[in-house]
C-alpha positions in Angstrom: -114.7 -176.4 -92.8 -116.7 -179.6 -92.7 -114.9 -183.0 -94.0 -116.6 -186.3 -95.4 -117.3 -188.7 -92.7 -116.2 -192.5 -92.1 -113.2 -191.6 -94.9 -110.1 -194.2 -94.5 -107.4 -191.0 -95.6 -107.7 -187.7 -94.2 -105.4 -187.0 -97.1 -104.3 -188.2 -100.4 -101.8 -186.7 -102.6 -100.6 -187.1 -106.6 -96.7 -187.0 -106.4 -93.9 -188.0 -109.1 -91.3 -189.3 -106.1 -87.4 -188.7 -106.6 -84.4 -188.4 -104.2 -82.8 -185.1 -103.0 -79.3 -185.0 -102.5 -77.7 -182.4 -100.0 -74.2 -181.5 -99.4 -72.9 -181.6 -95.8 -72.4 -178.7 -93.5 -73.6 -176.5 -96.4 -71.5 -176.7 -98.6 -72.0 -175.5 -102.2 -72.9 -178.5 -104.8 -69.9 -178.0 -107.1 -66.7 -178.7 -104.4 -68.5 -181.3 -102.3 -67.5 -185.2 -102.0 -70.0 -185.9 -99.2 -74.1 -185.9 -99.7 -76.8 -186.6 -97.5 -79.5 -188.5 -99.9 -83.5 -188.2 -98.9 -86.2 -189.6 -100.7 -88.7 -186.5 -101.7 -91.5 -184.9 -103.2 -93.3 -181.6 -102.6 -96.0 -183.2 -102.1 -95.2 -185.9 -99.8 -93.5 -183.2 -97.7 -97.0 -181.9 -97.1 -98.6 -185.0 -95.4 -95.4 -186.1 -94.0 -97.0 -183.5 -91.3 -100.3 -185.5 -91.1 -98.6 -188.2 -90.6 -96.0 -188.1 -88.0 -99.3 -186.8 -86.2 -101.2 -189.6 -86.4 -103.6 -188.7 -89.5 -103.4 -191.4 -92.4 -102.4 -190.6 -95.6 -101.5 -191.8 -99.2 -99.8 -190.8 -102.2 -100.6 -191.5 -106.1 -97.5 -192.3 -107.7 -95.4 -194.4 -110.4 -92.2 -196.3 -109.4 -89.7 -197.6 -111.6 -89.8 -201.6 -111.9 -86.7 -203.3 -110.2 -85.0 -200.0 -109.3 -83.0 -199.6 -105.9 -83.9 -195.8 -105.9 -87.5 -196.8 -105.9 -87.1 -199.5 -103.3 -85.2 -196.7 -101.2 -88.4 -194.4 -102.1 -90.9 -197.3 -100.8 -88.6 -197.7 -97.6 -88.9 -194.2 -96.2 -93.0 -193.3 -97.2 -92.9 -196.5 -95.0 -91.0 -194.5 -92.4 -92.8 -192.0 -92.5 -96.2 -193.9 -92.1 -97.3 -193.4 -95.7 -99.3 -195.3 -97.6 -98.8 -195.7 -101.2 -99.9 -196.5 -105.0 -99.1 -196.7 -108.3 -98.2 -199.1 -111.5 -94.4 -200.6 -111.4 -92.9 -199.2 -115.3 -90.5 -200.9 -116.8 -87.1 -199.0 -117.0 -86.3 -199.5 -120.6 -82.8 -200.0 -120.5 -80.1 -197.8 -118.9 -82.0 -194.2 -121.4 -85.5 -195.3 -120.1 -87.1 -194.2 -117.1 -86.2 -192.9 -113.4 -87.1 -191.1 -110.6 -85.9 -187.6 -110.8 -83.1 -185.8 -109.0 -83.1 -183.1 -106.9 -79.7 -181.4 -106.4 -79.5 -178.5 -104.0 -77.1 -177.1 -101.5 -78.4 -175.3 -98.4 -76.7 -171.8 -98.8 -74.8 -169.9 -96.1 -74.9 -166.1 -94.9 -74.7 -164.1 -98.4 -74.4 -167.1 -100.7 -77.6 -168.0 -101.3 -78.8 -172.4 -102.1 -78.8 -173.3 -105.6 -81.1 -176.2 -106.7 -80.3 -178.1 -110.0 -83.2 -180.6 -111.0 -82.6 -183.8 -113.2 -85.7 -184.9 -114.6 -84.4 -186.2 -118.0 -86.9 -189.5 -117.9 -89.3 -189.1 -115.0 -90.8 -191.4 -114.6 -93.4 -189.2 -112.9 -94.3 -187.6 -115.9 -96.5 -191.1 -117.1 -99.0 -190.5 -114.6 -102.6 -191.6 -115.8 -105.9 -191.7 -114.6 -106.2 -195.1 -116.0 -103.8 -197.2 -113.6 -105.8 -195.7 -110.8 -109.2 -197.3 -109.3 -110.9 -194.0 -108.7 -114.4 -195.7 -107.6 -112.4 -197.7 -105.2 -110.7 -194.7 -103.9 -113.1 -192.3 -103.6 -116.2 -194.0 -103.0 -115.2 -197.8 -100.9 -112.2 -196.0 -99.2 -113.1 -192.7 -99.0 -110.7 -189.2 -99.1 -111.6 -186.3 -96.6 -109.0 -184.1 -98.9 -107.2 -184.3 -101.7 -104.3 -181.9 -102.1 -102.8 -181.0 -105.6 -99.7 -179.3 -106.6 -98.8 -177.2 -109.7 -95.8 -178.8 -110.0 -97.3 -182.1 -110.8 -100.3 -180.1 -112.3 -97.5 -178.7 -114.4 -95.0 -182.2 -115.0 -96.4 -183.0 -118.2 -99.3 -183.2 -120.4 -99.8 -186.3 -119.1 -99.9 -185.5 -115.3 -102.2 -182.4 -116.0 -104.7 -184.1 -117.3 -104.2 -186.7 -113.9 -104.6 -184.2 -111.7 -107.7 -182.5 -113.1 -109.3 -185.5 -113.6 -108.7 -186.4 -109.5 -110.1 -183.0 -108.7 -113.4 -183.7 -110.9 -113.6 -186.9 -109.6 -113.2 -185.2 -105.6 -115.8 -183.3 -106.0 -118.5 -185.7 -107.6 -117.8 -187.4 -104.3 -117.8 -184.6 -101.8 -114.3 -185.0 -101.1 -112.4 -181.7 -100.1 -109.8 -180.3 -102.5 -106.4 -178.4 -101.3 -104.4 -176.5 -104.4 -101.2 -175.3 -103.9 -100.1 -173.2 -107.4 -96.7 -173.9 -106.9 -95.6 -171.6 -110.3 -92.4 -172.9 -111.5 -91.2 -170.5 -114.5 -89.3 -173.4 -116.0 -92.5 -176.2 -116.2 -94.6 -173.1 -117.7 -92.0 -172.1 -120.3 -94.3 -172.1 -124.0 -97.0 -174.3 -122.2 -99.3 -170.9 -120.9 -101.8 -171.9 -123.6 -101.8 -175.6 -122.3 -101.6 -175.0 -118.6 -103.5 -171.9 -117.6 -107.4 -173.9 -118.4 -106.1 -176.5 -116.5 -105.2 -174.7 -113.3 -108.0 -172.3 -113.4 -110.4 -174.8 -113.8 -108.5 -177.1 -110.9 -109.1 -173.3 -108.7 -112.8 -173.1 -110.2 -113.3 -176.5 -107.5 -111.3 -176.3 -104.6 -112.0 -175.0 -101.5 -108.9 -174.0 -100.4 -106.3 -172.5 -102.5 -102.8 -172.2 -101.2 -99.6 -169.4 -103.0 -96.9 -167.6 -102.2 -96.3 -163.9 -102.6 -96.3 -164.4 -106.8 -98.0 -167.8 -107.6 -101.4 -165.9 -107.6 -100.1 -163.8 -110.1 -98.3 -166.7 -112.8 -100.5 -169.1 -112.3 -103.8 -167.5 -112.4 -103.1 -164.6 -113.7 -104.3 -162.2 -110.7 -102.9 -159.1 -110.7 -100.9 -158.8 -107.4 -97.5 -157.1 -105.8 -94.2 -157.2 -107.2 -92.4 -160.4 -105.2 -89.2 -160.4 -103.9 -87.5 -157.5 -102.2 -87.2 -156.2 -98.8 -89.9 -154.7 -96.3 -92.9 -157.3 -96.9 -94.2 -156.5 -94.2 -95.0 -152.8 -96.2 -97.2 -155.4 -99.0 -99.4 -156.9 -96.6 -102.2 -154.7 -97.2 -101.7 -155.1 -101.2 -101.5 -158.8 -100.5 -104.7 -158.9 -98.9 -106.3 -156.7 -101.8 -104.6 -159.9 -104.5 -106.2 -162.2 -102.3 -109.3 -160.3 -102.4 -108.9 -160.1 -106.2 -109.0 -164.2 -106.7 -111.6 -164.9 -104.3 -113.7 -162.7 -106.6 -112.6 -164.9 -109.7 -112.8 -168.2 -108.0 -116.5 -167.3 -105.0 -116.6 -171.3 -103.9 -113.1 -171.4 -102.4 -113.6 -170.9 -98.6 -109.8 -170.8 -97.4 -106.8 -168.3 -99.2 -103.7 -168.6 -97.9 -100.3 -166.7 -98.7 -97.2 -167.0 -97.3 -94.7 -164.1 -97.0 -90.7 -164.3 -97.2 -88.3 -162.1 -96.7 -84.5 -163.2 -96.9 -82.3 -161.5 -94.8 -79.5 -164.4 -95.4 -79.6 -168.0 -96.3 -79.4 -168.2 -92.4 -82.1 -166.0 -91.3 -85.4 -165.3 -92.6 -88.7 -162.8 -92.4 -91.1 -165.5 -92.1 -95.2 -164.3 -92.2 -98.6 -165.6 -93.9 -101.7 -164.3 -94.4 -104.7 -166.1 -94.1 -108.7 -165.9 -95.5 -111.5 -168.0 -94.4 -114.8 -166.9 -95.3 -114.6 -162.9 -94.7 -112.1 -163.4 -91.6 -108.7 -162.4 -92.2 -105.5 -163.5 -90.5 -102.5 -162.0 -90.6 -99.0 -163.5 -89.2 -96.4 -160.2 -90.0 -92.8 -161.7 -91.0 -90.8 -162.8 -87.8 -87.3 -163.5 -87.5 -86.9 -167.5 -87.8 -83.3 -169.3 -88.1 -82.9 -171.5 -91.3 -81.0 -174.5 -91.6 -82.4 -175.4 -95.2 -85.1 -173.3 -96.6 -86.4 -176.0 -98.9 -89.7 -177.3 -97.6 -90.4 -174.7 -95.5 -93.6 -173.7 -97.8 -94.6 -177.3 -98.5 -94.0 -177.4 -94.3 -96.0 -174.6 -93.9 -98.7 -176.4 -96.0 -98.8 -179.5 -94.0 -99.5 -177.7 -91.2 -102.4 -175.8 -92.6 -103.6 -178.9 -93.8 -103.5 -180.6 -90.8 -105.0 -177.9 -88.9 -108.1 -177.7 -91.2 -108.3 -181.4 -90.8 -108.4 -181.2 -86.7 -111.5 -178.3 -87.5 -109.5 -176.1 -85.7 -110.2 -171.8 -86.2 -108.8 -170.3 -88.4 -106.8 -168.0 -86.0 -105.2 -171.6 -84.7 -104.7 -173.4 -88.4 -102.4 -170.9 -89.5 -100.7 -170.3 -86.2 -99.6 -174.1 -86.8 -99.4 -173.4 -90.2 -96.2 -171.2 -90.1 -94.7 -172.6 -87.2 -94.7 -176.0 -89.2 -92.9 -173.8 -91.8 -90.3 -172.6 -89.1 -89.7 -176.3 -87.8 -89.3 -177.4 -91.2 -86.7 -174.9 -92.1 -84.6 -176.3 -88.7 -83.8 -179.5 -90.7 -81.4 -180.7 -93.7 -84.5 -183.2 -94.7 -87.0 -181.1 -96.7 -90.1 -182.4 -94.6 -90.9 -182.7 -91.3 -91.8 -185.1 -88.8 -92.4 -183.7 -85.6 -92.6 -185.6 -82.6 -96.2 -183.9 -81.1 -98.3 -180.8 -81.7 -96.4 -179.6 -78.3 -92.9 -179.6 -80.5 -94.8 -177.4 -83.3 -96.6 -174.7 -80.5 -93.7 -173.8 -78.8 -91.9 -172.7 -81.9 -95.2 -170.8 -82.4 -94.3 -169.4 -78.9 -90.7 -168.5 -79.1 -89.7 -171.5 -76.9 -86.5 -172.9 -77.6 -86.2 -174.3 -74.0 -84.8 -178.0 -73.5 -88.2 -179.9 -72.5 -87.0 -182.8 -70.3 
């Protein structure tokens, strides 16, 4: 896949930004006294990839005016060598606006995480196409790929129309576009009628579109396998027909990728992807990985895709670096990854857990 030329960002992403808190040594949420607090986003997590690597990248977002949690927000995309933008909105008082929070233990053995969201106010859900300069940053800066979620896609009324309006605006200038479905049940809930033009018509322009085993299914509305469950490794094959099934609904995408999870315990995981570029298929069957925290492994597994792409590597290669990015991800308590060097990524790829001196 061929990217646009003389482009300032390899990759720019729409986000609403909160904060994740985690108890320590996995503890469940409800009997804990001690947190460890990250700033996060799914989509952040993605470039946060790109990034440590050396790639710039930026993220379209809103931040509360005068808010510590946004100033702690600003202070670790800075970290993490992020570039960002977006309009300062007033809080409104102590009911008005904030940035959301993400409440989530890690799990252990048989008890599986739970995540509870707080996203009374976010302030996320105001963003418009109209605080962004989209001549200025598609035209004078210039965007190899823009990647879009369906959980922003999905925020609000408000942030749909945002991101479909970014994706139009991609492709009048020849910038590549990266979806990730990202079906959440509870952002759909009586909004089918409101949601489902949106995303198919974000799929109708993108040239790589990004699931997991059931996001095909709810957010498209491609008839696939039943998720979940054990033996993935049996579905592969009807995976691959899904796959085939959307690539006939949506001809212009060149890339398809699926990743494949199978949950033996909070601890360990089937981890496996499958991959479509053109009419080559790539297929990673579930291997046994160890999990710290499972959330961000996808949006890990993403980055790395991303990244690959971006580098013009083979397919074959892309989503080699793809999963392991995934597998690294799920080794951390933060939900995205910053790894030192490509080297750190391929030799998870290779099974080498060797001290490097």
């Amino acid at each position: 896949m061929k990217f646009r030329e003389n482009a300032k960002y390899a990759i720019v992403v729409p986000s609403s930004m909160g904060v994740r808190i985690t108890p320590v040594n996995r503890l469940p949420v409800h009997i804990s006294n001690l947190f460890h607090m990250q700033a996060t986003s799914a989509e952040t997590n993605v470039i946060s990839i790109s990034a440590a690597l050396g790639l710039p990248v930026k993220v379209l977002t809103t931040f509360v005016k005068g808010s510590p949690v946004a100033q702690f927000i600003k202070n670790d995309l800075k970290r993490r060598h992020i570039d960002y933008e977006g309009p300062e909105v007033n809080q409104g008082g102590p009911w008005g606006y904030r940035h959301q929070f993400n409440i989530a233990d890690s799990g252990y053995g048989l008890r599986g995480p739970r995540v509870h969201n707080d996203r009374a106010g976010e302030v996320g859900r105001t963003l418009n196409i109209k605080d962004f300069d989209l001549d200025r940053i598609f035209k004078e800066e210039g965007v190899k790929l823009i990647h879009i979620s369906g959980l922003v896609s999905a925020l609000s009324s408000e942030t749909g129309k945002f991101c479909l309006e970014l994706a139009r605006a991609a492709k009048r200038e020849g910038t590549r576009i990266s979806f990730d479905l990202n079906y959440r049940a509870t952002f759909w809930k009586n909004r089918e009628d409101e949601l489902y033009p949106i995303f198919k018509e974000i799929a109708s322009i993108s040239d790589i579109l990004i699931g997991n085993e059931e996001d095909f299914q709810l957010a498209l509305g491609i008839e696939g396998p039943e998720a979940g469950g054990k033996n993935i490794s049996e579905k592969i094959e009807s995976f691959k027909a899904m796959i085939t099934n959307v690539k006939k609904v949506y001809p212009n995408t060149q890339v398809f990728a699926n990743t494949l999870r199978e949950v033996a315990s909070a601890n360990e995981h089937f981890w496996g992807a499958i991959l479509l570029a053109g009419t080559e298929w790539t297929v990673i069957e579930p291997r046994l990985i160890q999990v710290l925290d499972r959330i961000g492994g996808g949006d890990g597994f993403v980055g790395g895709l991303l990244y690959g792409l971006l580098r013009e590597w083979q397919p074959e290669k892309a989503i080699q670096f793809a999963w392991a990015s995934g597998a690294f991800v799920a080794t951390l308590l933060d939900d995205f990854g910053l790894p030192a060097d490509e080297e750190q990524i391929w030799s998870i790829w290779e099974g080498n857990a060797r001290v490097k001196r």
